[in-house]
N, C-alpha and C positions, 0 to 999 in steps of 0.2 A: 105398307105394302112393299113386297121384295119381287121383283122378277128375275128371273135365271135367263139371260141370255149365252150368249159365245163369241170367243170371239174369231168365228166365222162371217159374224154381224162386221166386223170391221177389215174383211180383205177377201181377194177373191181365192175362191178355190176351186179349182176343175172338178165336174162331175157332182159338184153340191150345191148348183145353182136356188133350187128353192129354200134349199136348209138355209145359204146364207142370204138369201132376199130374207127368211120368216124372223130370222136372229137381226139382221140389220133395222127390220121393223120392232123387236122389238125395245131398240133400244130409242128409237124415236117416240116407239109408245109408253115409255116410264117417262120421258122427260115432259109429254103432252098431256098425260094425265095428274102428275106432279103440281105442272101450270096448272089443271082442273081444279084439285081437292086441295090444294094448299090452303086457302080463303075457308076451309071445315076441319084445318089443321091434322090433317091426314098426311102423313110423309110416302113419297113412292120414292124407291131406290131402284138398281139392278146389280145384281152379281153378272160380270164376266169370264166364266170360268175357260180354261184349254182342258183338253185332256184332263178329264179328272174323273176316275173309274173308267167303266170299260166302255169300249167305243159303243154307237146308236147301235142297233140290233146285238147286240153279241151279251151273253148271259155272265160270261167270263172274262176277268181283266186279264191280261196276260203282259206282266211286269216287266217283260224283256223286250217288248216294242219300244221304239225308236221317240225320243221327245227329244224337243228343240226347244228347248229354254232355259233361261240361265241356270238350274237347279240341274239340272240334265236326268227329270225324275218325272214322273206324272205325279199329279196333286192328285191328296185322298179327298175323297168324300168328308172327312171331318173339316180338313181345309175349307173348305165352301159352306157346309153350314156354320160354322163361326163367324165368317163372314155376314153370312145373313144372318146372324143373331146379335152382330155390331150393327148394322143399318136398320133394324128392329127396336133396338133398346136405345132407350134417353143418352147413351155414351150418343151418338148420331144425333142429336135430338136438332142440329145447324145443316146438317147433311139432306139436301131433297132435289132430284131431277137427277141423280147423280149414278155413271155405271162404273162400280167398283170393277177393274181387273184385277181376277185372281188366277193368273197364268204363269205362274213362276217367271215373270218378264219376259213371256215370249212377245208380246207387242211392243216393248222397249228395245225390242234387238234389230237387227239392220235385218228384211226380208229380203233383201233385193235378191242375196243367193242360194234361198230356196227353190 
């Protein structure tokens, strides 16, 4: 099992108080259900993606908006599913409770002066 969190789930952001409480949950919920099914050797993972296609309601990505991470790019949509296609397949087969981030390093970088 793959879940798709954000990582909205791991900092605060004005104006998106429930999107990042439901993303913060569900990163407590792969690693609680991971503890469940492990013992029926069921693997739960999560993908952490940033920016990657176009923001929540909008139909259209628009390439020229602003990202903050090391890559100084938004991540494709192919990026994240490859990701969850390593946390699926036997290459992962040691890997369980675990939220990969796929952000171009934006969690690695110093937040303080955003």
């Amino acid at each position: 099992i793959v879940n798709v969190g954000s990582t909205s789930g791991w900092q605060g952001r004005p104006r998106a108080t429930a999107y990042s409480a439901a993303k913060a949950a569900i990163a407590n919920f792969t690693r609680t259900i991971a503890v469940q099914l492990a013992p029926h050797n069921i693997r739960v993972n999560a993908i952490v993606p940033n920016k990657i296609g176009s923001p929540v309601g909008r139909d259209e990505f628009d390439p020229t908006r602003p990202v903050a991470n090391m890559l100084r790019r938004a991540g494709r949509p192919d990026e994240a599913a490859r990701a969850i296609l390593f946390l699926a397949c036997e290459d992962s087969s040691f890997v369980i409770g675990e939220n990969l981030f796929v952000d171009g390093g934006t969690m690695a970088m110093d937040q303080t002066g955003m």
